[in-house]
N, CA, C and O of each residue as an XYZ file, in Angstrom:
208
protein
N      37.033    -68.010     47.280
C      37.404    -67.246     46.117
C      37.842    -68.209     45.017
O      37.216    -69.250     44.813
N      38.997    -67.836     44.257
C      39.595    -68.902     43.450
C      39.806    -70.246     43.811
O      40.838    -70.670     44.332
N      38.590    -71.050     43.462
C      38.181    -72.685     43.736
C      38.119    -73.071     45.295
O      38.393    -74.077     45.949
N      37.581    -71.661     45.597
C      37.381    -72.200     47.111
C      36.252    -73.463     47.216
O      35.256    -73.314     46.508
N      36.317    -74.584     47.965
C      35.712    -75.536     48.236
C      35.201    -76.274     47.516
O      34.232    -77.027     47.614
N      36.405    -75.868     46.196
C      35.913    -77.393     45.234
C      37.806    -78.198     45.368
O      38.756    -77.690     45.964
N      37.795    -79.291     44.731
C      38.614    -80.113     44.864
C      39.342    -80.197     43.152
O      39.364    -81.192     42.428
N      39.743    -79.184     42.928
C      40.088    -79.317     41.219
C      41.078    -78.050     41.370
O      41.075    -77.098     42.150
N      42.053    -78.482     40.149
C      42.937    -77.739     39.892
C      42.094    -76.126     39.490
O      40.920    -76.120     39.119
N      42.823    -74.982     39.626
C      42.356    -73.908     39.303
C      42.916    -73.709     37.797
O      42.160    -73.036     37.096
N      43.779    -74.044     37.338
C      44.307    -74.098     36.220
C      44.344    -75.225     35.130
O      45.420    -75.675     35.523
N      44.116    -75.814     34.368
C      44.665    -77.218     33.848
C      44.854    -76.930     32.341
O      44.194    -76.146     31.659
N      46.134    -77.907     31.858
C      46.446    -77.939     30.543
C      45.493    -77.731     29.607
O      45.425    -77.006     28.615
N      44.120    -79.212     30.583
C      42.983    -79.181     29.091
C      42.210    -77.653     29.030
O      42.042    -77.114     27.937
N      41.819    -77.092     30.126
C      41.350    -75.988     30.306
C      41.589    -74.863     29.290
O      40.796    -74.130     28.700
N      43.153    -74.967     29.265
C      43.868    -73.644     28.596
C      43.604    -74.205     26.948
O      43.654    -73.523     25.925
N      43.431    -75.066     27.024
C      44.029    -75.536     25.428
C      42.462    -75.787     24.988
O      42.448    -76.198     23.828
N      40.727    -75.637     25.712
C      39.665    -75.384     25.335
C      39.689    -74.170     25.151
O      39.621    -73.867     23.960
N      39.777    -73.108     26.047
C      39.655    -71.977     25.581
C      40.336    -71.239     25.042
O      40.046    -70.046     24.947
N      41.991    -72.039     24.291
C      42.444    -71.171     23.055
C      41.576    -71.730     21.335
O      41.249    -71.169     20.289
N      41.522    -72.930     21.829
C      40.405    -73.468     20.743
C      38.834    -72.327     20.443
O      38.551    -71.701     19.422
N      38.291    -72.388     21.387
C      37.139    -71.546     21.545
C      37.411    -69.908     20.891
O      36.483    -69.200     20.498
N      38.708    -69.538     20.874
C      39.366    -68.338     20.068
C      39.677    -67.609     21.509
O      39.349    -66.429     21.634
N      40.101    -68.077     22.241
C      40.120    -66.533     23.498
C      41.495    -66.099     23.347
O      42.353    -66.965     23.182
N      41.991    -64.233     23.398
C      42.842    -64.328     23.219
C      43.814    -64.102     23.879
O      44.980    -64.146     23.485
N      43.356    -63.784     25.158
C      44.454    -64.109     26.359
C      43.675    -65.220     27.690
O      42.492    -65.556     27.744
N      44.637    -65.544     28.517
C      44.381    -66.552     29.285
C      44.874    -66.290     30.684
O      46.027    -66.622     30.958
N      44.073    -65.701     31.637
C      44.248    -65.395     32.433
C      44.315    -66.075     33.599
O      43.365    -66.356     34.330
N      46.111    -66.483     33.852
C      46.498    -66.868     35.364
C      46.861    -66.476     36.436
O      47.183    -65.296     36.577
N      46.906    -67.428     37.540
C      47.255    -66.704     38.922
C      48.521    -66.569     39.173
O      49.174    -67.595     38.979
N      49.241    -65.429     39.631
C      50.617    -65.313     39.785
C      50.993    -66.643     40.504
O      49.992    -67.261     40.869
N      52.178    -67.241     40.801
C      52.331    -68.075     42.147
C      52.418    -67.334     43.120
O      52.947    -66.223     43.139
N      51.805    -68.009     44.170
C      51.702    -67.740     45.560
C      50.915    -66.950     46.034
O      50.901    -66.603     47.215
N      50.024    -66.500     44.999
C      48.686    -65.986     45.032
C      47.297    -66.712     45.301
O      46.240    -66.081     45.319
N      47.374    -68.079     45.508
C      46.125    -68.837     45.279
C      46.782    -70.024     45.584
O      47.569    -70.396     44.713
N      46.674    -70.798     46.674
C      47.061    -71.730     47.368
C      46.668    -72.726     46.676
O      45.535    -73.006     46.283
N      47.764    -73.318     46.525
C      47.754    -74.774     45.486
C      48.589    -74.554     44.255
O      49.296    -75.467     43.828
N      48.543    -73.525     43.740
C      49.157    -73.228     42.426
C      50.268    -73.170     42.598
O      50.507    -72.445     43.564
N      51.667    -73.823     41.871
C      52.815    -73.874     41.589
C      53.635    -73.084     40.804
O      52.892    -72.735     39.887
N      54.525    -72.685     40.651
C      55.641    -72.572     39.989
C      55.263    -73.663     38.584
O      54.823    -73.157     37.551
N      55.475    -75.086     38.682
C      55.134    -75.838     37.737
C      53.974    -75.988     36.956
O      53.975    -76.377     35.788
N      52.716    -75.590     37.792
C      51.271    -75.350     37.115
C      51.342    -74.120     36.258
O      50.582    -74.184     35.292
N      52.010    -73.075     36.344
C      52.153    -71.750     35.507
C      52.804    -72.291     34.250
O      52.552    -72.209     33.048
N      53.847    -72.945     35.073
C      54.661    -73.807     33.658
C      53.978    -74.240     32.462
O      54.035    -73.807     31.311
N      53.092    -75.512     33.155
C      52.646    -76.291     32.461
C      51.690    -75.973     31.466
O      51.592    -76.617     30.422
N      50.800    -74.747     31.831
C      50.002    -73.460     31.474
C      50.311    -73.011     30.095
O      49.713    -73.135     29.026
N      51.409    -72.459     30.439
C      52.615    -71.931     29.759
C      52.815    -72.923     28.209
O      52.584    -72.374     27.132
N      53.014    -73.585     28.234
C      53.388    -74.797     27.635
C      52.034    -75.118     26.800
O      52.095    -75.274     25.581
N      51.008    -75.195     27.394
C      49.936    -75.833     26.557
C      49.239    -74.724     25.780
O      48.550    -74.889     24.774
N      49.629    -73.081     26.645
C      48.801    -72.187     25.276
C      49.765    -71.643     23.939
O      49.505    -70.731     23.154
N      51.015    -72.579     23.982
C      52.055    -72.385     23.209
C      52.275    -73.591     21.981
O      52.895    -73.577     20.917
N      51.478    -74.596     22.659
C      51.525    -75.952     21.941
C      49.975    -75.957     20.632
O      49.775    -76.937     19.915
């Protein structure tokens, strides 16, 4: 499912901050603890870059 059997973040700063560029106007993340790997701090960081 969400990045099953690839080796990459499901989320990333640059990610969020292409597709607010591109005009999108929401950005849809994974709750934590919904999608193994994702943090508390990755929501953060998320957080942070579609604000910056």
């Amino acid at each position: 499912m969400h990045g099953s059997g690839v080796n990459e973040a499901v989320v990333s700063e640059e990610s969020v901050k292409e597709f607010i560029a591109a005009g999108a106007d929401v950005i849809l993340v994974p709750a934590v603890g919904t999608v193994p790997g994702f943090t508390k701090s990755d929501l953060i960081s998320s957080l942070i870059a579609a604000t910056l």
